[in-house]
C-alpha positions as CSV (number, residue, x, y, z in Angstrom):
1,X,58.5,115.4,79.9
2,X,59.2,115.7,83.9
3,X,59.9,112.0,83.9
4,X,62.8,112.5,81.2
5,X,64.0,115.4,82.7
6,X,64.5,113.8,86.2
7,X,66.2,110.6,84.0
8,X,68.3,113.0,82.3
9,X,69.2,115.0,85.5
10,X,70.0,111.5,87.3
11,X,71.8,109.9,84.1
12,X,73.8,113.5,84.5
13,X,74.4,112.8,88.1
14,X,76.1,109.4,87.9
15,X,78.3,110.7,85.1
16,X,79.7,113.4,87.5
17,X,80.6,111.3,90.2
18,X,81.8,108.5,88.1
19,X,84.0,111.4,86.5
20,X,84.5,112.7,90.3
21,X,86.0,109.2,91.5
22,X,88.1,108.5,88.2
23,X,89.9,112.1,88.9
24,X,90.1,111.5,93.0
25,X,92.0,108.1,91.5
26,X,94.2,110.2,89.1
27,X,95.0,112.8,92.2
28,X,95.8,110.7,94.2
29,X,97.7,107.8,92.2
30,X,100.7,106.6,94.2
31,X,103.8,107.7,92.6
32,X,106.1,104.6,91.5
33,X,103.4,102.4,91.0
34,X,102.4,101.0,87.5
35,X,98.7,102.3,86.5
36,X,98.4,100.0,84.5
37,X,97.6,96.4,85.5
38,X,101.0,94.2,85.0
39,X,100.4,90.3,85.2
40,X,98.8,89.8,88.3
41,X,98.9,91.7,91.5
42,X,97.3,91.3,95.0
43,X,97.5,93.6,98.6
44,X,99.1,91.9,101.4
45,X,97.6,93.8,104.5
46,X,98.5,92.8,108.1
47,X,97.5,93.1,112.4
48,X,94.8,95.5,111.4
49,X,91.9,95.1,113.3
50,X,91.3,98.3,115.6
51,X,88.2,99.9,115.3
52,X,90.2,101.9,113.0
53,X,92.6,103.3,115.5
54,X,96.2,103.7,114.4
55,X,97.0,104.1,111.2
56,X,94.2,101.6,110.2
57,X,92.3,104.6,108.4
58,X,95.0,105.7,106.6
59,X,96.3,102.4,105.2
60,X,92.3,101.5,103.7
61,X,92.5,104.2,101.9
62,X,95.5,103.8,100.0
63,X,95.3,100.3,100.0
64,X,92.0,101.1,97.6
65,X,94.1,103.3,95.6
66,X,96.6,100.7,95.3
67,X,94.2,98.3,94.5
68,X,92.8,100.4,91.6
69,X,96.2,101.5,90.3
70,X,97.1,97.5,90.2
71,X,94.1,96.1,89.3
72,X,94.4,94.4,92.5
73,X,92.9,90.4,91.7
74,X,92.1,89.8,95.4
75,X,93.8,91.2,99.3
76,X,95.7,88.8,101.8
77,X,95.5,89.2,104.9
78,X,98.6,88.4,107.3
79,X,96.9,87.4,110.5
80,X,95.7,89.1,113.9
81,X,93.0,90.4,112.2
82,X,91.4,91.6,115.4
83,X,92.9,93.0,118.3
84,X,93.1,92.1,121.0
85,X,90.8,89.3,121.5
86,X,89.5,88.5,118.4
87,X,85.8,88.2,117.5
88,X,83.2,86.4,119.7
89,X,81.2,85.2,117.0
90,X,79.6,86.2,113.1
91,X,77.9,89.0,114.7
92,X,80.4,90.7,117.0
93,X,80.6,94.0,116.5
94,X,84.2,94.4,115.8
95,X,83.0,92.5,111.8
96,X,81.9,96.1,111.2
97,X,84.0,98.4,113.5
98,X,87.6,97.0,112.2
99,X,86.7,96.0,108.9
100,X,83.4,96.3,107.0
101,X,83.4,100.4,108.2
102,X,86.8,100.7,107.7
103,X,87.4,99.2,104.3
104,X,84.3,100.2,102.8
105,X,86.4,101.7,99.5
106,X,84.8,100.5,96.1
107,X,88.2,98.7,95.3
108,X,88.9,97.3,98.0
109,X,85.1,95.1,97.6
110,X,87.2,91.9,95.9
111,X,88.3,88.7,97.6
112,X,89.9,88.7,100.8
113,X,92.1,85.4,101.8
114,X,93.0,85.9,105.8
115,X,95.5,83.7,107.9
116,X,94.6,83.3,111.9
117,X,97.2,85.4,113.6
118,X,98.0,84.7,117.4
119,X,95.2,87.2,118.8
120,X,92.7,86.0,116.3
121,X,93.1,82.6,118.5
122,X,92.3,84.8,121.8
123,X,88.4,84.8,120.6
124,X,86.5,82.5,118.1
125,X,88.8,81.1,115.9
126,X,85.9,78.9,114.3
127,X,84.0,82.4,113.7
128,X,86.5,83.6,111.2
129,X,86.3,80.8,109.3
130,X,82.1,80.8,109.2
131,X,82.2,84.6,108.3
132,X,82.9,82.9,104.9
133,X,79.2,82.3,104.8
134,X,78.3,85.7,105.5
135,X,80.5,87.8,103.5
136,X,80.8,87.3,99.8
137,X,84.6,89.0,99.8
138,X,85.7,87.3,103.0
139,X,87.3,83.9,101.9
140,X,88.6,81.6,104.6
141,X,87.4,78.1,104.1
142,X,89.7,76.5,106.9
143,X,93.0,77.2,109.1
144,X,95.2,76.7,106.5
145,X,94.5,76.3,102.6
146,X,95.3,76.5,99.3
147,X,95.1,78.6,96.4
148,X,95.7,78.7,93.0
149,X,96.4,81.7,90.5
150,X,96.9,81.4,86.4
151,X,99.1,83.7,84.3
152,X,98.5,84.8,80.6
153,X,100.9,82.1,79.8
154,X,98.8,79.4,81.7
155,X,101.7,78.6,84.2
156,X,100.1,78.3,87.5
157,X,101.1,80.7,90.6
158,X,101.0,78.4,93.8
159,X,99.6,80.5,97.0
160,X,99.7,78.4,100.4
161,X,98.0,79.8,103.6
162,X,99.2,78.5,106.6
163,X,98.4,78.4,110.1
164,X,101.5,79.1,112.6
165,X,100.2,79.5,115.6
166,X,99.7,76.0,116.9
167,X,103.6,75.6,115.7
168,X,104.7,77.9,118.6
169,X,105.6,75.6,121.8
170,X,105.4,78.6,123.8
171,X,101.9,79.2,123.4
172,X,101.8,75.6,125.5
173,X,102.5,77.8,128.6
174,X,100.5,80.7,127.6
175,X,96.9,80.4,128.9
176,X,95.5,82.9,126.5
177,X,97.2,80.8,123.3
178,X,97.0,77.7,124.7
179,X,93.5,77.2,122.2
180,X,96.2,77.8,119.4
181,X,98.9,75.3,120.6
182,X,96.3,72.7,121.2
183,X,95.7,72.6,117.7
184,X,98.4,70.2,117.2
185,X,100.5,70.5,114.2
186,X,101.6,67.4,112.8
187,X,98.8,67.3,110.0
188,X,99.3,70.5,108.9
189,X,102.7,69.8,108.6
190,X,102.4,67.0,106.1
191,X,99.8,69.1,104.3
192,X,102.2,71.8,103.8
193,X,105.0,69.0,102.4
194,X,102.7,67.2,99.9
195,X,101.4,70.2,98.8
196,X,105.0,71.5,98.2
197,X,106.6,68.5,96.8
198,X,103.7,68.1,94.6
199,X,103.3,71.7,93.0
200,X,104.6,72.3,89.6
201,X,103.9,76.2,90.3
202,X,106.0,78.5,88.7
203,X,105.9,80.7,91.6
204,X,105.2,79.4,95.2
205,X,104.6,82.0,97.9
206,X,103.8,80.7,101.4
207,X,101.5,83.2,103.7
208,X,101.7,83.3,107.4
209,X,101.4,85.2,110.9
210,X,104.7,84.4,112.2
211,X,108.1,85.5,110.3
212,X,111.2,83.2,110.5
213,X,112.9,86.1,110.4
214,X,112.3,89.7,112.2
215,X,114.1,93.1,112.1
216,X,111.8,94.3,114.4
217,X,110.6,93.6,118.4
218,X,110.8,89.6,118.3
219,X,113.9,89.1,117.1
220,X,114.6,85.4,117.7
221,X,111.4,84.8,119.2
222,X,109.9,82.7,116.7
223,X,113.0,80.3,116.1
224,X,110.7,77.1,117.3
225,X,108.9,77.7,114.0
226,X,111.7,78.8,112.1
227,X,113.5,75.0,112.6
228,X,110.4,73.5,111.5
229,X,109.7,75.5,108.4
230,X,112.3,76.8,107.3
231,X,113.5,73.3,106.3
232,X,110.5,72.0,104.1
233,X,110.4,75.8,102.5
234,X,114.3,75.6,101.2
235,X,113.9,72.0,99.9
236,X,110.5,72.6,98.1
237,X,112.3,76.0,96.8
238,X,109.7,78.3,98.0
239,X,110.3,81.7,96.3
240,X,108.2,84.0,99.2
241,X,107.1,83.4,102.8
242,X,105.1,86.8,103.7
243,X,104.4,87.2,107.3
244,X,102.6,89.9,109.7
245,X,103.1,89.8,113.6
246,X,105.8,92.8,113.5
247,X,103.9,96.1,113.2
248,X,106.1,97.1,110.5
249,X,107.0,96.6,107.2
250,X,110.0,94.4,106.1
251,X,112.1,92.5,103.7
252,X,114.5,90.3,105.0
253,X,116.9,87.6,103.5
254,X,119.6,85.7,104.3
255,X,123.0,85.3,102.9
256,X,123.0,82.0,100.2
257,X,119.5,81.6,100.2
258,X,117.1,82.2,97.3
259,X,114.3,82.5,99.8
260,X,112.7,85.9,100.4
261,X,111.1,86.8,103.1
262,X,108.5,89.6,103.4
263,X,107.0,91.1,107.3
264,X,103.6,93.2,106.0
265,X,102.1,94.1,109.2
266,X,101.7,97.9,109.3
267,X,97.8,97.9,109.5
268,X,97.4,99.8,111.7
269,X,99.7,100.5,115.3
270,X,103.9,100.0,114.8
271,X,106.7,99.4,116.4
272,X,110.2,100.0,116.4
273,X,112.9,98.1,113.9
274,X,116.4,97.3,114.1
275,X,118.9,96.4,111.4
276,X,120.4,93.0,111.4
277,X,123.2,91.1,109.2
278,X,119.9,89.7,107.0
279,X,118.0,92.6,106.9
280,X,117.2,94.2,103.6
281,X,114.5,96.8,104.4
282,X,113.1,97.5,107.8
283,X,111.1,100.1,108.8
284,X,108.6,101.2,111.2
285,X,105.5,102.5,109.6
286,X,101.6,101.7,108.7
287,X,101.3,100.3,105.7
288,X,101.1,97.5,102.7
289,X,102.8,95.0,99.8
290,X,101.7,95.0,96.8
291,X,102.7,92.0,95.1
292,X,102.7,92.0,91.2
293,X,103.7,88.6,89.5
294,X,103.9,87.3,85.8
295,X,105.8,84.2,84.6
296,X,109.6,86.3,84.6
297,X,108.9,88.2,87.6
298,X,107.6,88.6,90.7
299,X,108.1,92.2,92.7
300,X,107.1,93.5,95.7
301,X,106.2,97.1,96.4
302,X,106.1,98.5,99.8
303,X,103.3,101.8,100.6
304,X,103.6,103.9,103.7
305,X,100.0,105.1,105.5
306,X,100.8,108.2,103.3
307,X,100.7,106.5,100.2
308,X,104.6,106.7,99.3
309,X,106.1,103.7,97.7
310,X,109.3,103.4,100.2
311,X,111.0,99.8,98.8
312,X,110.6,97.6,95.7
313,X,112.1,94.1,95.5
314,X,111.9,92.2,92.2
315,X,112.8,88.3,92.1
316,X,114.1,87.2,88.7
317,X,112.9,83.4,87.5
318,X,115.6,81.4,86.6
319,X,115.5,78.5,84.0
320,X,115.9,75.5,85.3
């Protein structure tokens, strides 16, 4: 009879905080965003890493509300994933201080695709990649990759990760990023191309750490990479390039082109934002995109650190 009672009273016990964390969901649920799940969706978070300093707190925890309202299928990651050095190895300490202590929400334990931001190539490059082996959500099999989603309708979603880095000829001349520019970048190049020309994707969204286009502190700074991208992108009729590298979030566009361009890199500090003759949305804040896609649509959703949805793009698909 004790034995059932002490099941009972545990079997009770679950029930309440299942019951407690549906209604701290339900309280919390960000205004503006569906709650239910609408094609397929996924977090774009981005230069995060600070032993949660910032606004890096803040951002988890409505990025795990976000990612329950959604339905969230997985989390990209934007680049300089740890500041300011990166990580030493699989067992630095800054793999639990800026990121398995910080997100540590229940909905925020799916798959996680990174990108190597500039910073991330002032440590271990190589150990970002191997923490693949050590965490089950961390997924980064190489410095740039591929990945593959499938709607309801079976047409396929095209998701390229990219590597920009070792694209910037200033890094050359930078002792601290001269491990990135070494890299060389003629292969990934032609990877990027014949994976491009070869895609029959309905939607093809490219993921990177440098924008082509900034509203916000470098301005102009990454044209190098912009003439080389840019090009292969509009040919190939790339819908999305989402970036990080500003500390802010923003969606910029320019006139005549069908090519959208997202900055998600409020993780954690910001920075200041201008307005410029292709800028759509700037501003300076912690934060997140949620990206929602289905064979019509694709829209992206921008959340503050105080979990207020503050911009929403959609993009159309048009027949061909």
């Amino acid at each position: 009879m004790r034995l059932f009672l002490l099941g009972w009273l545990l079997a009770c016990s679950l029930c309440s905080a299942q019951t407690t964390s549906l209604d701290y969901y339900k309280q919390h649920a960000i205004k503006g965003v569906p709650t239910e799940a609408q094609g397929v969706s996924f977090l774009v978070l981005g230069d995060w890493g600070r032993n949660g300093h910032f606004y890096q707190k803040e951002v988890a925890k409505w990025l795990d509300i976000a990612s329950y309202q959604l339905d969230a299928e997985f989390i990209v990651t934007t680049g300089d994933n740890f500041y300011d050095n990166g990580v030493a190895s699989i067992h630095d300490p800054y793999w639990i201080t800026s990121f398995e202590n910080i997100y540590h929400y229940p909905h925020l334990f799916i798959d996680w695709y990174p990108v190597l931001g500039n910073h991330d190539y002032r440590g271990n490059w190589q150990a970002q990649i191997d923490y693949s082996q050590v965490s089950r959500r961390w997924q980064m099999p190489s410095q740039y990759y591929e990945k593959y989603i499938t709607l309801d309708n079976q047409q396929q979603v095209q998701l390229l990760f990219i590597d920009t880095s070792p694209l910037n000829p200033d890094y050359a001349f930078e002792e601290k990023y001269r491990n990135a520019y070494s890299q060389g970048h003629e292969e990934q190049l032609a990877w990027i191309n014949d994976k491009l020309s070869n895609s029959q994707a309905t939607w093809k969204i490219v993921i990177g750490h440098h924008p082509l286009y900034s509203s916000g502190k470098r301005y102009g700074k990454t044209d190098a990479i912009k003439d080389v991208l840019e090009p292969i992108f509009e040919k190939y009729q790339v819908n999305a390039y989402i970036a990080g590298h500003e500390h802010d979030l923003q969606h910029n566009q320019i006139a005549g082109s069908e090519l959208v361009h997202i900055v998600s890199g409020g993780g954690s500090e910001v920075r200041p934002v201008g307005q410029y003759d292709f800028t759509q949305f700037a501003k300076s804040t912690g934060g997140f995109v949620a990206v929602s896609l289905n064979n019509a649509l694709l829209t992206f959703r921008f959340i503050d650190h105080n979990g207020q949805l503050i911009y929403t793009h959609h993009i159309k698909k048009l027949e061909k």
